[in-house]
ROKELO-652318 format. One record per atom (N, C-alpha, C): residue number from 1; x, y, z. Coordinates in Angstrom, 2 decimals. Layout:
BEGIN
[r NUM, [X, Y, Z]],
...
//
This chain:
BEGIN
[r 1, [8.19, 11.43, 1.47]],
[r 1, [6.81, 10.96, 1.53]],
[r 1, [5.92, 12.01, 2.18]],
[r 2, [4.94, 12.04, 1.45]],
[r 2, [3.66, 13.14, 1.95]],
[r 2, [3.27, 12.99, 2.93]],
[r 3, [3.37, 13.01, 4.63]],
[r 3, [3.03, 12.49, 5.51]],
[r 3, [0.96, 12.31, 5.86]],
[r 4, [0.82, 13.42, 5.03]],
[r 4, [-1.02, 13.03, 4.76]],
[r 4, [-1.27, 12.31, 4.16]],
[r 5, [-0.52, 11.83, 3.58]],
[r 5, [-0.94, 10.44, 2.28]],
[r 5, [-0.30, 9.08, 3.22]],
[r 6, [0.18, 8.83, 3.80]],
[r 6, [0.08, 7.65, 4.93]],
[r 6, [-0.43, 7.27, 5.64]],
[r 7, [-1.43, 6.52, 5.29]],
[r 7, [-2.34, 5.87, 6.11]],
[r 7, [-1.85, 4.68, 6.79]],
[r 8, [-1.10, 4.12, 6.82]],
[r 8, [-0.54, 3.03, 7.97]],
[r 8, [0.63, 2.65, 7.30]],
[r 9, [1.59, 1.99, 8.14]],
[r 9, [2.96, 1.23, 7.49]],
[r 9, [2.87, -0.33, 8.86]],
[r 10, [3.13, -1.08, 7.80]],
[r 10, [3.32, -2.28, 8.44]],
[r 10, [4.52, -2.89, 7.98]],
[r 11, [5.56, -3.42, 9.49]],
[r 11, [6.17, -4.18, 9.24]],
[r 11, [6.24, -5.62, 8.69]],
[r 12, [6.75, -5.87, 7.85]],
[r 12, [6.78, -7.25, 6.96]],
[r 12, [8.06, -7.41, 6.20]],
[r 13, [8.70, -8.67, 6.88]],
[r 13, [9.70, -9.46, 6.21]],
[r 13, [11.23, -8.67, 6.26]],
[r 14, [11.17, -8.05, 7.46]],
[r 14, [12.49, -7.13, 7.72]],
[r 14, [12.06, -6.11, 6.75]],
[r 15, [11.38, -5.77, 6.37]],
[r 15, [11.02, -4.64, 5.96]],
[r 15, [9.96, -3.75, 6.17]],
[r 16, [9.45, -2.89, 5.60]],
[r 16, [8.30, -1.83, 6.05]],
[r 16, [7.23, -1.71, 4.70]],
[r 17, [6.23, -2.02, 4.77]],
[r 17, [5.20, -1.29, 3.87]],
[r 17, [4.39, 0.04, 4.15]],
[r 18, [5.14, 0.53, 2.99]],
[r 18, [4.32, 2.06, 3.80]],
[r 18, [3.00, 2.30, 3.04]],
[r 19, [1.47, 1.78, 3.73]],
[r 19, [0.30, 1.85, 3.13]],
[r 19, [-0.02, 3.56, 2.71]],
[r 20, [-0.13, 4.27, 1.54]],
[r 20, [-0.64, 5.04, 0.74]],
[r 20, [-1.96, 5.12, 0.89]],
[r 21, [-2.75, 6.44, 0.27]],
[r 21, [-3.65, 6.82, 0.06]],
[r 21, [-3.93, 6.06, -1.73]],
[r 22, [-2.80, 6.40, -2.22]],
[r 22, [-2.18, 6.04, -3.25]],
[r 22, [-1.22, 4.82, -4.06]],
[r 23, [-1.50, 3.88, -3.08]],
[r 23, [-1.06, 2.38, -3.32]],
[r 23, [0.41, 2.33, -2.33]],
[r 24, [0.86, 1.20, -2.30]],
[r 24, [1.73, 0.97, -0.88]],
[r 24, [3.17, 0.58, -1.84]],
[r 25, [4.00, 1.15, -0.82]],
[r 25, [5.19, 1.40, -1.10]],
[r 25, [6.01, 0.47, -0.39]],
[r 26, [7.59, -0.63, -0.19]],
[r 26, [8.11, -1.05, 0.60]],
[r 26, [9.48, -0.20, 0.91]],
[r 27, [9.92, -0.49, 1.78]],
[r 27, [11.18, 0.55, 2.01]],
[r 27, [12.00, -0.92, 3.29]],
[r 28, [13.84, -1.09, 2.82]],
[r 28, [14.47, -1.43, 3.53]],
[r 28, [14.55, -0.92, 5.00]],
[r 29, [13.71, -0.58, 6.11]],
[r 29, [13.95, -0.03, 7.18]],
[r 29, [12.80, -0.63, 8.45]],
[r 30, [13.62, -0.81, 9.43]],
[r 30, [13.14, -1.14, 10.51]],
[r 30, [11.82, -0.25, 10.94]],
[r 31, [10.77, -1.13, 11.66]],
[r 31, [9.76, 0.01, 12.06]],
[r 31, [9.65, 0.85, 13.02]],
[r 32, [10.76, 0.78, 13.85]],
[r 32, [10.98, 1.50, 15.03]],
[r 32, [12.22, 2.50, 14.57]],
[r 33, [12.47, 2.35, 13.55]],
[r 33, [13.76, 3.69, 12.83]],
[r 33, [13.07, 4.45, 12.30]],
[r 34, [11.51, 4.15, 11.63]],
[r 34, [11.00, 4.81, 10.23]],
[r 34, [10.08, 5.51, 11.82]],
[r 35, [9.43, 4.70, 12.76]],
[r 35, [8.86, 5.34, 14.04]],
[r 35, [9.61, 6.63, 14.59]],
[r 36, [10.41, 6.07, 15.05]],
[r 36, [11.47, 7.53, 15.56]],
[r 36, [11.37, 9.17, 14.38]],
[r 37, [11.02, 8.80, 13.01]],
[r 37, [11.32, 9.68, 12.45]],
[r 37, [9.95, 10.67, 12.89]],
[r 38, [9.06, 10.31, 12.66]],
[r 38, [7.24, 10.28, 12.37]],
[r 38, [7.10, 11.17, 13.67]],
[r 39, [6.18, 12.10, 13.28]],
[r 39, [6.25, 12.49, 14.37]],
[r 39, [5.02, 12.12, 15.68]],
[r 40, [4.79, 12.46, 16.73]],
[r 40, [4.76, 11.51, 17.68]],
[r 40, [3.22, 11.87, 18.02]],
[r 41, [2.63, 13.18, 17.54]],
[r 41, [1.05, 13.68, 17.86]],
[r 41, [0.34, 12.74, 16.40]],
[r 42, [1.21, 12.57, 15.68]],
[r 42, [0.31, 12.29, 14.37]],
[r 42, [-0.10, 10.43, 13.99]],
[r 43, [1.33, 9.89, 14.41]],
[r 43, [1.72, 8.38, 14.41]],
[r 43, [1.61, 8.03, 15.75]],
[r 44, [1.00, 6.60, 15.65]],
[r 44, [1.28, 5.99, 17.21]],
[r 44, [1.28, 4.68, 16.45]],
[r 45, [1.75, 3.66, 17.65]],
[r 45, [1.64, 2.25, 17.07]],
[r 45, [0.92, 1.69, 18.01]],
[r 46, [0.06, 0.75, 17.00]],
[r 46, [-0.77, 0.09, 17.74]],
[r 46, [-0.93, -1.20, 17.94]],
[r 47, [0.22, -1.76, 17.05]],
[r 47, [0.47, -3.17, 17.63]],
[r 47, [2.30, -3.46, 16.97]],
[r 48, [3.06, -4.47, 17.64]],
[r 48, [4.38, -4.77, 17.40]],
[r 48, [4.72, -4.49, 15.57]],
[r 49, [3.59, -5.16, 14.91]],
[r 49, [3.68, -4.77, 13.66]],
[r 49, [3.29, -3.77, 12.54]],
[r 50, [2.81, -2.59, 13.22]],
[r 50, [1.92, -1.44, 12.69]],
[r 50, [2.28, -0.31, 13.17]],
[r 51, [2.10, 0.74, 12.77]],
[r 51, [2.07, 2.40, 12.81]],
[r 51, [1.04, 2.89, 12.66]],
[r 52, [-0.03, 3.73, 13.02]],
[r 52, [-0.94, 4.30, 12.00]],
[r 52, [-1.39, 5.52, 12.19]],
[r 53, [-1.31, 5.87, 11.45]],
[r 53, [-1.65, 7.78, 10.80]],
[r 53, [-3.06, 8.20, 11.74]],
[r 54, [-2.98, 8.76, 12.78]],
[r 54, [-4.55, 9.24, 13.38]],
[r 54, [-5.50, 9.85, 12.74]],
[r 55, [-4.67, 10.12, 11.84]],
[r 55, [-5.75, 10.99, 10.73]],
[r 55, [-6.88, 9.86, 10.08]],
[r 56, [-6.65, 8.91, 9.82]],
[r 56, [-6.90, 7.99, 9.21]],
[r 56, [-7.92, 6.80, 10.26]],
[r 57, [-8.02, 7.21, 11.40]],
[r 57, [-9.02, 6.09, 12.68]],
[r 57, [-9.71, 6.65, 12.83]],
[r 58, [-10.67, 5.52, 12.58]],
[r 58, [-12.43, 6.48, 12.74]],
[r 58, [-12.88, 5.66, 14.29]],
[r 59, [-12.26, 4.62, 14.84]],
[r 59, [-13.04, 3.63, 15.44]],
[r 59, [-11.81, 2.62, 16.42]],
[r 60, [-11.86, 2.89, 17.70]],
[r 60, [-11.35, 1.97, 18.13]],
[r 60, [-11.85, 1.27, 19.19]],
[r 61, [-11.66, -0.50, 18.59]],
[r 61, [-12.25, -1.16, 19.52]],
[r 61, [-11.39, -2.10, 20.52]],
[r 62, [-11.49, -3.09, 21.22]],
[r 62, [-10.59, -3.10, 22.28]],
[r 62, [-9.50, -4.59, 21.49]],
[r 63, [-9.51, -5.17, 20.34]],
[r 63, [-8.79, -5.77, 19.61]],
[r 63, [-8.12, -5.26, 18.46]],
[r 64, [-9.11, -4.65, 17.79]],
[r 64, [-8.51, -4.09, 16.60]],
[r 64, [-9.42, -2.45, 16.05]],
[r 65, [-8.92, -1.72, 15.70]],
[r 65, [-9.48, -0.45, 14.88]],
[r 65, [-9.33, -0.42, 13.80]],
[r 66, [-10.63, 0.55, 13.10]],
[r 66, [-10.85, 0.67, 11.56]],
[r 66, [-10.74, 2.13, 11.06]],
[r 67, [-10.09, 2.23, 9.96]],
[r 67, [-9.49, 3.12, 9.21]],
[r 67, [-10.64, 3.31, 8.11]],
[r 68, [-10.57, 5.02, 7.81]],
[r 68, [-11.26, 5.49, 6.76]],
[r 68, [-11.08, 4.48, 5.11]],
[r 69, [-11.64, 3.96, 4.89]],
[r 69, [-11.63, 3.13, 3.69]],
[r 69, [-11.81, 1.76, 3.56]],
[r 70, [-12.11, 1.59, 5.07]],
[r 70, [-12.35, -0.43, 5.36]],
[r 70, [-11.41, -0.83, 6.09]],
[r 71, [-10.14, -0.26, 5.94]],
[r 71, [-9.41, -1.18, 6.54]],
[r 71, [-9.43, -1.19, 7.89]],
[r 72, [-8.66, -2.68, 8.50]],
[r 72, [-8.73, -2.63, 10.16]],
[r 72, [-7.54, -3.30, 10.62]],
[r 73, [-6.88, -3.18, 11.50]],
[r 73, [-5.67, -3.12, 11.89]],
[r 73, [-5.74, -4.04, 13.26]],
[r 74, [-4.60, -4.56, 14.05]],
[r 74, [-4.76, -5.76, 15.08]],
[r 74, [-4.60, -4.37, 16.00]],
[r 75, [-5.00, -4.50, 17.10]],
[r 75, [-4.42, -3.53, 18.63]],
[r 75, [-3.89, -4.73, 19.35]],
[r 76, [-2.23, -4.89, 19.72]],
[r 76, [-1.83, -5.58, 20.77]],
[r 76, [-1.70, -4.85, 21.95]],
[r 77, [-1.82, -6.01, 23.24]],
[r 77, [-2.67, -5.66, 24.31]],
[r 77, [-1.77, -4.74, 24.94]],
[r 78, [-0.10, -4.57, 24.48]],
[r 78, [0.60, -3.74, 24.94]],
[r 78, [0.43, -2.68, 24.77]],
[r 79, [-0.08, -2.66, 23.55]],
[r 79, [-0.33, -1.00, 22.98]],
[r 79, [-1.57, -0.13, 23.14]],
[r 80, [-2.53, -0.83, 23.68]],
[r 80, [-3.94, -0.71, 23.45]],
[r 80, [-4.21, 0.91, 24.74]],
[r 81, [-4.04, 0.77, 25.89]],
[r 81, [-4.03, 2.22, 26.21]],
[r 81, [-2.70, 3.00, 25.69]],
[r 82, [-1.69, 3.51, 25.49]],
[r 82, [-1.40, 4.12, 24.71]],
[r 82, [-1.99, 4.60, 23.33]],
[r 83, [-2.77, 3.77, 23.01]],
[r 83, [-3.15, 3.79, 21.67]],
[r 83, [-4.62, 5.29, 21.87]],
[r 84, [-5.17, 4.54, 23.55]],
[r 84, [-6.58, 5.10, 23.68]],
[r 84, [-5.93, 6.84, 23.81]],
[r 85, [-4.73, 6.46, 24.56]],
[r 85, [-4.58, 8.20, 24.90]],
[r 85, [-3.85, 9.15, 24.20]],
[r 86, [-3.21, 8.37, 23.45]],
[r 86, [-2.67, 8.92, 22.04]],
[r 86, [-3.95, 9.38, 20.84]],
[r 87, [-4.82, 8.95, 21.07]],
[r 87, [-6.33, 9.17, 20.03]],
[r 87, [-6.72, 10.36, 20.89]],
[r 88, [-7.00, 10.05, 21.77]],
[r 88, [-7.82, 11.21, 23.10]],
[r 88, [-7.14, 12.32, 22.41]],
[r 89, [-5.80, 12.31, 22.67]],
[r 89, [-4.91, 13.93, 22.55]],
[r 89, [-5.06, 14.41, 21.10]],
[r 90, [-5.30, 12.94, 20.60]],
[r 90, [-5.35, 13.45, 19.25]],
[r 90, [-6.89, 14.73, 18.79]],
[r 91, [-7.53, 13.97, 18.95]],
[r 91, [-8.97, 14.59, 19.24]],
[r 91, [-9.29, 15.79, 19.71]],
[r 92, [-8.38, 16.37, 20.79]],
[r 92, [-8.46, 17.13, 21.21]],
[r 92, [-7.41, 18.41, 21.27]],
[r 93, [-6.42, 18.45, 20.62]],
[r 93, [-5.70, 18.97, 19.61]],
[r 93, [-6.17, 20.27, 18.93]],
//
C-alpha cells in the first residue's frame, strides 16, 4: 500500500478498513499490528478505533478532527494530547 494514499484506517468488525485516496480497502488484521507497522512521525491514533495519516488533518478540535475532503474522525479523550503533540511535531518537521 502507497502509504500517501492512506488517509485513515478504521477498525471494524475484527477487521481494518484501510480508507484510500482511492476508495477503501478491508484487510484481516488487528489495528494495533497494522499500527506497529506505520510509521510513527506520519500515523498516530486518535481514538481506540482509528489511525490517521497527518498528512491528511487540516483541523483539530477537542472531540473530533477533520480531514482534507470532509471527512471527520472521533478524538478519544485518551488520545487527544498525544494526538495534539504528535500534530505539533508533525508541523514542525
Amino acid at each position: 500500500l502507497p502509504l500517501a494514499e492512506i488517509r485513515y484506517i478504521e477498525s471494524y468488525n475484527h477487521s481494518i478498513i484501510v480508507h484510500q485516496t482511492e476508495g477503501d480497502r478491508t484487510y484481516f488484521l488487528s489495528l494495533s499490528d497494522f499500527e506497529k507497522q506505520m510509521p510513527r512521525d506520519q500515523f498516530c491514533r486518535c481514538h481506540n478505533s482509528y489511525l490517521v495519516n497527518m498528512d491528511y488533518v487540516e483541523e483539530i478540535g477537542r472531540t473530533e478532527l477533520s480531514l482534507r475532503g470532509g471527512a471527520r474522525l472521533p478524538i478519544g479523550r485518551a488520545y487527544y494530547k498525544a494526538l495534539q503533540s504528535a500534530f505539533i511535531r508533525y508541523l514542525n518537521r
